[in-house]
C-alpha positions in Angstrom: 86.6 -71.4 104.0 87.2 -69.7 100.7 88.6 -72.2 97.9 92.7 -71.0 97.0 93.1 -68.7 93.9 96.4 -70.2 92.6 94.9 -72.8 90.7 92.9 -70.5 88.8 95.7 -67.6 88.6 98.0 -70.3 87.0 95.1 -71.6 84.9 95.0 -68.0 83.3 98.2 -67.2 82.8 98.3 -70.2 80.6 95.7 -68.6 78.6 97.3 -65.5 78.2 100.1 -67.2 77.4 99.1 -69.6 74.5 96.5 -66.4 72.9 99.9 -64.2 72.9 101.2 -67.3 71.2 98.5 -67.7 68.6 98.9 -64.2 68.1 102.2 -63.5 66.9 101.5 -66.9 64.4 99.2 -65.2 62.9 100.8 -62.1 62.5 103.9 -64.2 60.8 101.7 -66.0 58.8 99.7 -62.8 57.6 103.5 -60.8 56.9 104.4 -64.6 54.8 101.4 -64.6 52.4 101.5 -60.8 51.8 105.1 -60.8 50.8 103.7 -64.4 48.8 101.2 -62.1 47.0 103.5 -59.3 46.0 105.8 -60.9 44.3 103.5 -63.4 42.6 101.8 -60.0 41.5 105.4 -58.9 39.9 105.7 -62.4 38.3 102.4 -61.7 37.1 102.8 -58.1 35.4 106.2 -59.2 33.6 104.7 -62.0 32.0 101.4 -59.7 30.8 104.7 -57.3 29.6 106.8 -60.5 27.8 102.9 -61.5 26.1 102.3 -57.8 24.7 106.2 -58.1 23.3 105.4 -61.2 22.0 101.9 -60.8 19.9 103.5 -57.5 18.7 106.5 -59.4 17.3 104.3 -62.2 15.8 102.0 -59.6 14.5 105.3 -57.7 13.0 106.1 -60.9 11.1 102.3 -61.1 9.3 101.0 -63.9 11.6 97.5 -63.4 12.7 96.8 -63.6 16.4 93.6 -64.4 18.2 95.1 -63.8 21.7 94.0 -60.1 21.6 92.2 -57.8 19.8 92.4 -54.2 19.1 90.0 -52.4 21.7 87.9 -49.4 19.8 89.1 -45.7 20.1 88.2 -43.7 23.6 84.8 -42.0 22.8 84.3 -43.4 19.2 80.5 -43.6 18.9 78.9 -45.8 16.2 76.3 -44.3 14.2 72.9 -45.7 14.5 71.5 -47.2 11.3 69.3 -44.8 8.8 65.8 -45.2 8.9 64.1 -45.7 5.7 61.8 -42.7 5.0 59.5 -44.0 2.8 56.7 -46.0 4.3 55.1 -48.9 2.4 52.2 -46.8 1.5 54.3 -44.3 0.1 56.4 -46.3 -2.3 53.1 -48.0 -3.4 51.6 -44.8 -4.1 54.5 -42.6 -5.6 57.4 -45.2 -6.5 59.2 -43.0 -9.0 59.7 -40.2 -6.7 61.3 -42.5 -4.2 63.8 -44.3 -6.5 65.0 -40.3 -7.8 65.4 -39.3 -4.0 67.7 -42.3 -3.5 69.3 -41.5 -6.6 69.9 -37.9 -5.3 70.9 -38.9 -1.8 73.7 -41.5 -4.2 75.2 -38.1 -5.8 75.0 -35.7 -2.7 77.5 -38.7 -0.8 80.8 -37.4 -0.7 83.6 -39.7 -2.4 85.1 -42.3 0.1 89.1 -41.1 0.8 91.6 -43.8 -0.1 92.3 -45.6 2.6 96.0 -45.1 4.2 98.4 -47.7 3.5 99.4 -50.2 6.0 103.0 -50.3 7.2 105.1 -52.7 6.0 106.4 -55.6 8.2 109.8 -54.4 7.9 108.8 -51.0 9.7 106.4 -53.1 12.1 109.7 -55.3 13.2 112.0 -52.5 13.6 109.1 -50.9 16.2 108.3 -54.4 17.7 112.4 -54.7 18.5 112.7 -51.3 19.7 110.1 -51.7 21.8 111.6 -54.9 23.0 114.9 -53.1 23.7 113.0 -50.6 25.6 115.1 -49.8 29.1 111.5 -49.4 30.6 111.1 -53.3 30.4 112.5 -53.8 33.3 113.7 -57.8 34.3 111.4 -59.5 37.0 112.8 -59.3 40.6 113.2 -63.5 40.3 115.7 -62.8 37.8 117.5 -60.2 39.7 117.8 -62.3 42.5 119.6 -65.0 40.2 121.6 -62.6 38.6 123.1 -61.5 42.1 123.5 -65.2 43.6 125.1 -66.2 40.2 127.5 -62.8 40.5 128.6 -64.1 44.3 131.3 -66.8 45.2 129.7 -67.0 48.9 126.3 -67.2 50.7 124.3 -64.4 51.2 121.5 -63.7 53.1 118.2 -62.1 52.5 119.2 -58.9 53.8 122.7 -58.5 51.8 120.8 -59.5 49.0 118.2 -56.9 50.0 120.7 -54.2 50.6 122.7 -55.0 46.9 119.4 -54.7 44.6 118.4 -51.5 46.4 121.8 -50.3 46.1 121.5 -51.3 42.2 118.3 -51.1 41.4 117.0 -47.2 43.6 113.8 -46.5 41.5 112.4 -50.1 42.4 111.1 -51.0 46.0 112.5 -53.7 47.2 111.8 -55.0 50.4 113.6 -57.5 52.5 110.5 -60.0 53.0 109.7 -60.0 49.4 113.5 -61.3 48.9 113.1 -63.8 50.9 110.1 -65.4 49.6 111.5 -65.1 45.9 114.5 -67.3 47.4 112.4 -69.5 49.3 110.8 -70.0 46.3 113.7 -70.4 44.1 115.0 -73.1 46.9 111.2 -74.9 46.2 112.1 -75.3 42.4 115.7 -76.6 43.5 117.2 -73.3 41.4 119.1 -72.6 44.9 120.2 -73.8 48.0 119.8 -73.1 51.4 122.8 -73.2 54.2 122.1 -72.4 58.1 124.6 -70.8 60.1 123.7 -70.6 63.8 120.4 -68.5 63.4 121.1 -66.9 60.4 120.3 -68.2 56.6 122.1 -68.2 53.7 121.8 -68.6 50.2 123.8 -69.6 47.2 123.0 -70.4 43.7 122.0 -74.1 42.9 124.3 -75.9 40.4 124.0 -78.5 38.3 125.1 -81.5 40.6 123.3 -79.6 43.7 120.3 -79.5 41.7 120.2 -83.2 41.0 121.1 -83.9 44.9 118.6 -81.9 45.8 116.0 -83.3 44.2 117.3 -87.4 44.6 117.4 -85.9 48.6 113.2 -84.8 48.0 112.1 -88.5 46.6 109.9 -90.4 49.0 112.6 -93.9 48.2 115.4 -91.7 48.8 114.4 -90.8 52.0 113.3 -94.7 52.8 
């Protein structure tokens, strides 16, 4: 007699079920890190904006820097060193002719042009704080997000957050899983604090006394 399927049609559904299962975990985990790595990337290109500010402020005020250094011009080419001329047989055997040509060569060289005076460091500070005034510098979406929670008396979520910074900010693209990283993160430092309601999440700035509960709530005694 043939042995009964069921055992093995049940066996595979189980399969099928835990792989769907491992799937969408992985696709959750995958959207996570990517929205992880784009705003680590914006964190990243403020600060290389706030450095540049900052060596051209210090540079402004005649301190030398050894943080960067002036790259050459696009295209300049360096000449390649002269080649002496004269062989040692030839200055052995005609040294007087050679030392006139090198006198000659002295008086056909054209006279060096003065060089062009530095700017001051009055002129280099008003450019270094105009520069720093620039609208184009732009604050870092983790300051945004602190901004808005500081602005609100109630919780708000990642999407009204989401929704307001669009609203207020058009020419940047902000997305909704980005938000919520940069306020998971903020949670992480204790700069904000997390409330559940049913299924949904909300968020409010930390203050000072939440802050402190937060992190007496995080120590491995205070748990004990």
């Amino acid at each position: 007699m043939p042995e009964p399927t069921a055992p093995v049609t049940e066996l595979t559904s189980q399969y099928v079920s835990q792989v769907t299962n491992d799937l969408e975990h992985n696709v959750k985990e995958q959207e996570r890190i990517t929205a992880e790595i784009t705003a680590l990337q914006e964190q990243l290109a403020a600060l290389q904006h706030d450095q540049t500010i900052l060596v051209n402020m210090r540079q402004a005020l005649g301190v030398a820097t050894s943080l960067s250094t002036p790259a050459p011009a696009e295209g300049a080419v360096v000449p390649a060193p002269r080649k002496n001329s004269t062989t040692a047989s030839d200055t052995r055997r005609a040294p007087k002719k050679a030392a006139q040509e090198q006198s000659g060569r002295k008086k056909q060289q054209p006279a060096k042009k003065p060089a062009a005076p530095k700017p001051s460091a009055k002129s280099s500070a008003k450019s270094s704080a105009k520069k720093a005034t620039d609208p184009s510098a732009q604050p870092t979406l983790v300051e945004l997000v602190r901004r808005h929670l500081a602005e609100q008396e109630e919780p708000r979520s990642a999407a009204e957050v989401t929704d307001a910074l669009d609203k207020a900010h058009p020419d940047r693209e902000i997305q909704t899983k980005v938000i919520r990283t940069t306020l998971e993160n903020l949670v992480a430092r204790n700069n904000a604090q997390r409330t559940k309601q049913g299924s949904s999440v909300f968020y409010t700035l930390a203050t000072a006394s939440g802050s402190a509960a937060n992190a007496e709530e995080s120590r491995p005694d205070a748990a004990e």
